[in-house]
C-alpha positions as CSV (number, residue, x, y, z in Angstrom):
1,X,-5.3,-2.9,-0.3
2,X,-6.6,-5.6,-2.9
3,X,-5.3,-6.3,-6.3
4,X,-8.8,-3.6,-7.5
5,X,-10.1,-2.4,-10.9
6,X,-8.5,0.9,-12.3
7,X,-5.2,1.2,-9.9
8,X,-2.1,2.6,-11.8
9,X,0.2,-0.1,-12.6
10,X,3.9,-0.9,-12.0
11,X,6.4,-2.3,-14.5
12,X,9.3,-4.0,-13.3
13,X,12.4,-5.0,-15.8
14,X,14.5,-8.0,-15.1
15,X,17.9,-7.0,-16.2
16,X,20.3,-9.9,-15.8
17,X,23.4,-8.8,-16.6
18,X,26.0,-9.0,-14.1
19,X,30.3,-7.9,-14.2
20,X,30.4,-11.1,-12.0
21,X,28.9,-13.6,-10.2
22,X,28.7,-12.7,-6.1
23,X,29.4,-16.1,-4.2
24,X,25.9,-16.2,-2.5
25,X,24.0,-15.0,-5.4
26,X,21.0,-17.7,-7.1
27,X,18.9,-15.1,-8.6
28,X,18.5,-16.0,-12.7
29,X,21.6,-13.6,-13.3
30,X,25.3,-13.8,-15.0
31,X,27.9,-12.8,-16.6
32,X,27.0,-12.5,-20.4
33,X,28.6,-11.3,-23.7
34,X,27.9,-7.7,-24.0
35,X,26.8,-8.3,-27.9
36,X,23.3,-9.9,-25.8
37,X,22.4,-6.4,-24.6
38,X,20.4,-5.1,-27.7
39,X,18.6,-8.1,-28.5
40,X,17.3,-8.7,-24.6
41,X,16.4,-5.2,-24.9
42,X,14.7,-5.4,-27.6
43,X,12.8,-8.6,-26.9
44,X,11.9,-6.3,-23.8
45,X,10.1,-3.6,-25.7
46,X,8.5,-6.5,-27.8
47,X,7.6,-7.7,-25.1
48,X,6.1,-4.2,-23.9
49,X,4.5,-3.5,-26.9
50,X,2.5,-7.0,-27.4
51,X,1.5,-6.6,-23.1
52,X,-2.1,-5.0,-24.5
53,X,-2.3,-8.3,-26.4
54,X,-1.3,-10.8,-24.4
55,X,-3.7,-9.0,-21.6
56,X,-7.0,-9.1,-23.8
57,X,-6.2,-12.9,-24.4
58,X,-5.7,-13.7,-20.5
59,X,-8.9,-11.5,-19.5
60,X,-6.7,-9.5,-17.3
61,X,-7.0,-6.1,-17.0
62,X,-3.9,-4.1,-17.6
63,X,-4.2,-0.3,-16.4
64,X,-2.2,2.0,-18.7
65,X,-0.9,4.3,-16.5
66,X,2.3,3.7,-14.6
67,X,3.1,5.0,-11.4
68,X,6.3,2.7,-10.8
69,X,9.2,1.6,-13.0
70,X,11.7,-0.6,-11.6
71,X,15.0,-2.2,-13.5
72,X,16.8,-5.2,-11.4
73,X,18.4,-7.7,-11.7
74,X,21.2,-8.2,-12.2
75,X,23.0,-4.8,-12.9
76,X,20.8,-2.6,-15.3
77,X,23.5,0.3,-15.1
78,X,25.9,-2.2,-17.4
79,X,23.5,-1.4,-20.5
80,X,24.2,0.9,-22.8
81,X,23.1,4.5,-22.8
82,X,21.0,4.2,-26.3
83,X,19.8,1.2,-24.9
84,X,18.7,2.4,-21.7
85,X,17.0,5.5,-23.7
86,X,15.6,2.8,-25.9
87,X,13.9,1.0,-23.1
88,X,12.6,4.0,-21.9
89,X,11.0,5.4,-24.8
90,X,9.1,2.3,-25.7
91,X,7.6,2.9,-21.8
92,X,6.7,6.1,-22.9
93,X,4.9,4.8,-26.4
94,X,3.1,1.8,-24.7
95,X,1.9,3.5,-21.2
96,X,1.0,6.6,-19.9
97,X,3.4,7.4,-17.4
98,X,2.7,9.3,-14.6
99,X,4.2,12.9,-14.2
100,X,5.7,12.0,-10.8
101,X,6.3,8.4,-11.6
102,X,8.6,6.1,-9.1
103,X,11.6,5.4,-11.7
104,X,14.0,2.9,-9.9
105,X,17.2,1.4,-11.3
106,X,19.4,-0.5,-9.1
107,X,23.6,-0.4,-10.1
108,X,26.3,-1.7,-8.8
109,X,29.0,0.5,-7.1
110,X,32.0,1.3,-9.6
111,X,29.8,0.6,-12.6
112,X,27.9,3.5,-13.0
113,X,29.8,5.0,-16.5
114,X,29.5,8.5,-16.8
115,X,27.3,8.4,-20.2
116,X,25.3,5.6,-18.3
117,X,24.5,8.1,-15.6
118,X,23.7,10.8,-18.1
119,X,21.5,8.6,-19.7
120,X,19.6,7.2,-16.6
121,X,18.9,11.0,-15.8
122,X,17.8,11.9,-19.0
123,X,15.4,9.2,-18.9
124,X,13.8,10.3,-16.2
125,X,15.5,8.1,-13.4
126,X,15.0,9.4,-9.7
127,X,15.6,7.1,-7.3
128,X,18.6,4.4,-7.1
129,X,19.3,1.3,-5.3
130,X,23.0,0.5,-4.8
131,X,24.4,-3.2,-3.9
132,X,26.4,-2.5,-1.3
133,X,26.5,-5.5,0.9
134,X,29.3,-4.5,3.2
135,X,31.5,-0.9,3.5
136,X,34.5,-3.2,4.4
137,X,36.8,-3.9,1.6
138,X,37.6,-7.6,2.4
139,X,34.1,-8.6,3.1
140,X,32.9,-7.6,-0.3
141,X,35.8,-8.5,-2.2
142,X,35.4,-12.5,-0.4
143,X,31.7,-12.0,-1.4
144,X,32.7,-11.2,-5.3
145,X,31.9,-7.8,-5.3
146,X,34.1,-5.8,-7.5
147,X,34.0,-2.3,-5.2
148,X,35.4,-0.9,-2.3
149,X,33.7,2.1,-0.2
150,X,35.6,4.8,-1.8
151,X,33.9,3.6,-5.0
152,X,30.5,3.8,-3.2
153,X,30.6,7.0,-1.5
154,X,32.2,8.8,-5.1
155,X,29.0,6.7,-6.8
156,X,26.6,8.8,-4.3
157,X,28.3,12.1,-5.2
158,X,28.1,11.7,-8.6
159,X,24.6,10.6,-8.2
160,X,23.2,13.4,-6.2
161,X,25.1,15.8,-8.8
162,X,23.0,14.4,-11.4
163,X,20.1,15.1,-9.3
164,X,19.4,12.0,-8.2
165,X,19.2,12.4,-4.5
166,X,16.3,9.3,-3.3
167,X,19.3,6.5,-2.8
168,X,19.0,3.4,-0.9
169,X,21.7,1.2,0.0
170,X,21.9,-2.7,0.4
171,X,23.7,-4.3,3.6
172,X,23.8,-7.9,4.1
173,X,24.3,-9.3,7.6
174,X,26.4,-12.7,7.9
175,X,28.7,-12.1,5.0
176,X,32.1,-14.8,5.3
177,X,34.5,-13.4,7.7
178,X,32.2,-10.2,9.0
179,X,32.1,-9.7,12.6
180,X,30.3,-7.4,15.3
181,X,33.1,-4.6,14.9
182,X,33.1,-4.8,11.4
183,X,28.9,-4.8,10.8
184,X,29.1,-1.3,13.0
185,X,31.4,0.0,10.9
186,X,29.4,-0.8,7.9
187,X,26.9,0.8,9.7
188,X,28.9,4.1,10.8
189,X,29.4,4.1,7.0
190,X,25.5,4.1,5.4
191,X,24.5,6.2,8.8
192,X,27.3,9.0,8.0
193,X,25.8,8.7,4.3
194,X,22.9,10.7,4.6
195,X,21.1,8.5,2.5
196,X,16.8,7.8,3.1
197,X,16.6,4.6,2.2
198,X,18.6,1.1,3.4
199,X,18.0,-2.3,3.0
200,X,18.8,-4.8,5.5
201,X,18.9,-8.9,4.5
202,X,20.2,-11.8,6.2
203,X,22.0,-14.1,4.5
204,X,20.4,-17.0,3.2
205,X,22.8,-19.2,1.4
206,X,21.5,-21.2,-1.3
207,X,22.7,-24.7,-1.9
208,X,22.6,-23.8,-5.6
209,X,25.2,-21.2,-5.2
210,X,28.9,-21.1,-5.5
211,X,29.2,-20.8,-1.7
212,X,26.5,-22.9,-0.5
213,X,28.0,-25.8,-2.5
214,X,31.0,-24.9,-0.8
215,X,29.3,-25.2,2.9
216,X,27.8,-28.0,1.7
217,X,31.3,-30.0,0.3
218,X,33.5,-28.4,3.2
219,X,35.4,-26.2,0.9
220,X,37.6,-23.3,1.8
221,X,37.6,-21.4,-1.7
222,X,34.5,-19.1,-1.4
223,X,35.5,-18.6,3.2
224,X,32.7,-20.8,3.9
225,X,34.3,-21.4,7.0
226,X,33.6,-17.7,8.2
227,X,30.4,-17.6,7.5
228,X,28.8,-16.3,11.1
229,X,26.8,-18.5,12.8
230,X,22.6,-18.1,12.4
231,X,22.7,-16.8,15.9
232,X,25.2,-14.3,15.0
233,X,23.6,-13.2,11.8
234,X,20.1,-12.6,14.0
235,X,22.1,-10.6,16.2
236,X,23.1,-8.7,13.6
237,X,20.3,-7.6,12.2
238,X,18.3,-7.3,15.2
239,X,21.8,-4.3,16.0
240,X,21.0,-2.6,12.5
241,X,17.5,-1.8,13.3
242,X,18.5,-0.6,16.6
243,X,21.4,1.7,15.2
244,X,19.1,2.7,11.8
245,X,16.0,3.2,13.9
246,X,17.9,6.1,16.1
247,X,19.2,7.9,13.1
248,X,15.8,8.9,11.9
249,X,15.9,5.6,9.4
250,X,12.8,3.6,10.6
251,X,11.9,0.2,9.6
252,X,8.6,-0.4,7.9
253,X,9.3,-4.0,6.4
254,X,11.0,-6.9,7.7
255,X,14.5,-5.6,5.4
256,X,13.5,-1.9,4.7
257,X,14.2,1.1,6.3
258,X,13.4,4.9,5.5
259,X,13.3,8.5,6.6
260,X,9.3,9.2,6.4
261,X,8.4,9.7,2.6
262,X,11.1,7.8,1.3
263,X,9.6,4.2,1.1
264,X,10.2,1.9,-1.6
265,X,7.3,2.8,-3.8
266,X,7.5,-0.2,-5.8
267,X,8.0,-2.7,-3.2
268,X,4.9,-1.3,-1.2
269,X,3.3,-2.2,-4.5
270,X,3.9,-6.1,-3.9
271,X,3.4,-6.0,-0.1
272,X,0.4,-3.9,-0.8
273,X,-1.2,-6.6,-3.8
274,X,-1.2,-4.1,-6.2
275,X,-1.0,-4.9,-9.8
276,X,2.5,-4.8,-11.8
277,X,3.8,-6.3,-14.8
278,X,7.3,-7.5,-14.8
279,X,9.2,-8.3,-18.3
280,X,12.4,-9.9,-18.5
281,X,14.3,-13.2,-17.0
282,X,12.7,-14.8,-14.1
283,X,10.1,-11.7,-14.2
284,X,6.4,-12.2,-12.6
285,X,3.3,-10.2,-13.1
286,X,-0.3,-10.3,-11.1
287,X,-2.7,-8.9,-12.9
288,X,-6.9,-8.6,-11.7
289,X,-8.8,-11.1,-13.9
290,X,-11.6,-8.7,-16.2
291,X,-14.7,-9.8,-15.9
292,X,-14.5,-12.5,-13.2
293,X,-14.2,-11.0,-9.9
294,X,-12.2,-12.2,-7.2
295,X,-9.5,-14.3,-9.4
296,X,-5.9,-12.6,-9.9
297,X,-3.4,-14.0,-12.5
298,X,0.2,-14.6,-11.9
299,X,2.8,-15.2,-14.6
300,X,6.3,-15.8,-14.5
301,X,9.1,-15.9,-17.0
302,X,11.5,-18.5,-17.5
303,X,15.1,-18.1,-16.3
304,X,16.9,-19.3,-19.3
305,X,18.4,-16.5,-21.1
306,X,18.9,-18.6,-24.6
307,X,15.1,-19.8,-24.4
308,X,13.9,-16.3,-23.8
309,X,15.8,-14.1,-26.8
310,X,15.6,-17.2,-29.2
311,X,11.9,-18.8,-28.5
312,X,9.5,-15.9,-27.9
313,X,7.4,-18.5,-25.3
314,X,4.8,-16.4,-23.3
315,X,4.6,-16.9,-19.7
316,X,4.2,-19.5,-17.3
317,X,0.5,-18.5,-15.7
318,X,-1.8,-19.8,-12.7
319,X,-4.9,-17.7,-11.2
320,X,-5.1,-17.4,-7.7
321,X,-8.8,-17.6,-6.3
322,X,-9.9,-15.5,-3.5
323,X,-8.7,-18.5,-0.8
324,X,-5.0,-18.1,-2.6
325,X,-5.1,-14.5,-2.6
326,X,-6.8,-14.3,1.3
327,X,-3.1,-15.8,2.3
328,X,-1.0,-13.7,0.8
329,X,-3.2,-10.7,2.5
330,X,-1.6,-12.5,5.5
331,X,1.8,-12.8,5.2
332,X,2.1,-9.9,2.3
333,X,0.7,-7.8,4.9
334,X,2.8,-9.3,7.8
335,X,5.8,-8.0,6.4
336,X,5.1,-4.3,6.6
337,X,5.8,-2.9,10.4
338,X,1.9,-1.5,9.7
339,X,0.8,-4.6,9.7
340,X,-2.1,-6.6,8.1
341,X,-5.9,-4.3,8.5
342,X,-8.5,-6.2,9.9
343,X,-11.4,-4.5,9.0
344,X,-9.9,-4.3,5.5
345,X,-9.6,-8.0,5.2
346,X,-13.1,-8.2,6.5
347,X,-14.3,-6.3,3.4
348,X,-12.4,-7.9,0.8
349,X,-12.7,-11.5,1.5
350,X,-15.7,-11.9,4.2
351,X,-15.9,-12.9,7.7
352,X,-15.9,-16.7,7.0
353,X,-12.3,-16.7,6.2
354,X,-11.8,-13.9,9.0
355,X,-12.6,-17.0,11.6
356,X,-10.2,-19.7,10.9
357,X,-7.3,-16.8,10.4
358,X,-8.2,-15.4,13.5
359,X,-8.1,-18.2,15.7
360,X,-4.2,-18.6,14.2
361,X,-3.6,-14.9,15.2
362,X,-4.7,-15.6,18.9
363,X,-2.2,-18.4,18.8
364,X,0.5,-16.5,17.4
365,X,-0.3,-13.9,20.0
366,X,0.2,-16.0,23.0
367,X,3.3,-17.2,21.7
368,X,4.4,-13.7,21.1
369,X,5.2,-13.8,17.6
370,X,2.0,-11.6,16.6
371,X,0.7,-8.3,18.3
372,X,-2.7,-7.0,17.6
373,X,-4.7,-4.2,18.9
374,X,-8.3,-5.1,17.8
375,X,-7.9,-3.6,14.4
376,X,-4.4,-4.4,13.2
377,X,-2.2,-7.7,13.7
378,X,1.8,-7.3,13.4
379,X,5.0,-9.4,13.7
380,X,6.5,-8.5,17.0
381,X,10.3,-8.2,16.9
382,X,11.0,-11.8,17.6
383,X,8.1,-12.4,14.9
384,X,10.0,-10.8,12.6
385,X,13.0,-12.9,13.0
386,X,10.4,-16.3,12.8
387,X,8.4,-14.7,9.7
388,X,8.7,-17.7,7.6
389,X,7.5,-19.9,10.7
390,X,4.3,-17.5,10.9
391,X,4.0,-17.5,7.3
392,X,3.3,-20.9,6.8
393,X,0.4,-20.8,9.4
394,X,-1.5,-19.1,7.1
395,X,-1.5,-20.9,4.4
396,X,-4.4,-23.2,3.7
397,X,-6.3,-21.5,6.2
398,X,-9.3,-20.2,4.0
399,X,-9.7,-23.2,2.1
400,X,-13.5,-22.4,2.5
401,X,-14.3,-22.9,-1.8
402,X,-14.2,-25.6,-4.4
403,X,-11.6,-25.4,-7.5
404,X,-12.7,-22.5,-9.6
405,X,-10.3,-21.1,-12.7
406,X,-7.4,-23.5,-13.7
């Protein structure tokens, strides 16, 4: 599915607050006074309201119905209620938002105030995303989270009381000190749950974070030391989609799992090149370009949080031509279990860029990274595990046009 004219659109809501900083953690989040709350929310429905603007200047069309909200970050359950409501309604006065909406807002376990909650659900909230990383006390607290499991499984009582019952929970395999035994017990844990919805990651450590400048110095403060090895971590993960995959919670991307109808609406949305507008810190947008077919326009906002309240600077922005966009078909695509859809591709992008992408597939195939039946090419499991490898050999391989937009 292509970036088309008239789809509903997604908003997503960069909310960068954080209790504290997790050791591993790069994204543009942190610990900030509380008195910045109202004015980032209110540069965010600012922001909102001047999107129909901004828009007509780009030549981008903008589809005013909404069909997924999403809040990250960042921990969006640390605002206050009247600000959460505040966010909310301005949704409500710039977009028509679809009756049975995707409204995502992912919290931190232990940090979910009982006027916060209230709130969330008044707002029309149905679906959260808790950061769980690991159901073992140490491993989380090493890690910088601030909960333990008996905060996480109260958090999804209170949650389902509210009536929010669509929960997914994060897991992240190759935390310092984690082992086998204790990665099936996290598992036992989010199995014995009951939720539909689990994420899966392996850890990546940045050198820019706390504990990848600690691996990178030789430092003991943040356990770098017991960090499992990459072999470890694979091993891992490759367990959890065995053990998920048997309790009825099936993978269909390379780090999400679900019962069937529980997928990650707004995810889909990226992996799918759907449009979405995202507002906040570090947020990005791709938008179809009106009136010139085939070009889609990405922006992305700055990750300084002073810059953004103080200067009111739009967007950085670059339009992706058809070549550009025919590559992230590819490894978009790749990512879902479903695969990337041959004839599909065929009808968006034509069978000259088909030729050179296929020859890469056949490739990929012998060395068993891809599977394809004729009408559909996937990762295989070990492909899956090498997806940044088969990634990158897609990219540059329609280069079949000269410069267009800049």
């Amino acid at each position: 599915m292509s970036l088309a004219r008239n789809q509903e659109l997604g908003l997503y809501f960069s909310i960068p607050f954080c209790r504290s900083k997790c050791t591993y953690c790069n994204f543009a989040s942190g610990v900030y006074p509380a008195s910045e709350h109202a004015r980032y929310v209110g540069r965010l429905t600012d922001d909102l309201a001047k999107a129909g603007a901004w828009a007509a200047e780009m030549s981008v069309e903008l589809p005013r119905t909404v069909d997924t909200v999403y809040l990250g970050g960042g921990t969006p359950s640390l605002l206050e209620p009247e600000l959460i409501a505040q966010l909310f309604d301005a949704v409500g006065r710039e977009f028509n938002l679809n009756p049975d909406a995707e409204i995502t807002v992912e919290c931190a376990p232990g940090q979910i105030a009982q006027p916060t909650l209230e709130a969330l659900a008044n707002a029309g909230v149905n679906r959260v995303s808790l950061g769980v990383q690991s159901f073992i006390d140490r491993e989380a607290a090493s890690s910088g989270r601030l909960h333990n499991r008996k905060t996480v499984l109260d958090d999804l009582r209170r949650l389902r009381a509210s009536g929010i019952a669509n929960l997914n929970l994060d897991l992240i395999a190759g935390l310092a000190g984690q082992t086998f035994a204790s990665w099936e017990e996290s598992l036992d844990v989010l199995i014995g749950a009951g939720v539909p919805h689990a994420s899966v990651y392996m850890l990546e450590v940045d050198e820019d974070s706390r504990l990848g400048r600690e691996m990178l110095a030789g430092g003991a403060r943040y356990h770098a030391e017991l960090v499992p090895s990459d072999d470890a971590i694979a091993r891992m993960y490759e367990r959890a989609v065995e053990r998920l995959e048997e309790a009825g919670i099936a993978q269909y991307e390379i780090s999400n799992f679900s019962r069937p109808g529980f997928e990650s609406l707004h995810n889909l949305r990226y992996w799918e090149r759907r449009p979405y507008l995202g507002l906040g810190l570090d947020a990005s947008s791709a938008l179809y370009a009106g009136g010139e077919e085939g070009y889609v326009l990405r922006a992305t906002t700055g990750d300084d949080l002073t810059e953004y309240l103080d200067s009111g600077s739009k967007p950085e922005t670059a339009w992706l031509s058809p070549d550009r966009q025919f590559e992230e078909a590819w490894f978009l695509g790749l990512r879902l279990n479903a695969g990337v859809d041959l004839a599909a591709l065929r009808e968006e992008f034509g069978e000259g860029r088909m030729t050179a992408a296929l020859a890469v597939v056949e490739r990929l195939v012998s060395d068993e990274l891809l599977s394809s039946d004729g009408s559909r090419v996937c990762l295989t499991a070990r492909g899956r595990m090498m997806s940044n490898d088969v990634f990158q050999e897609f990219l540059g391989v329609a280069d079949t046009e000269p410069i267009g937009r800049t």
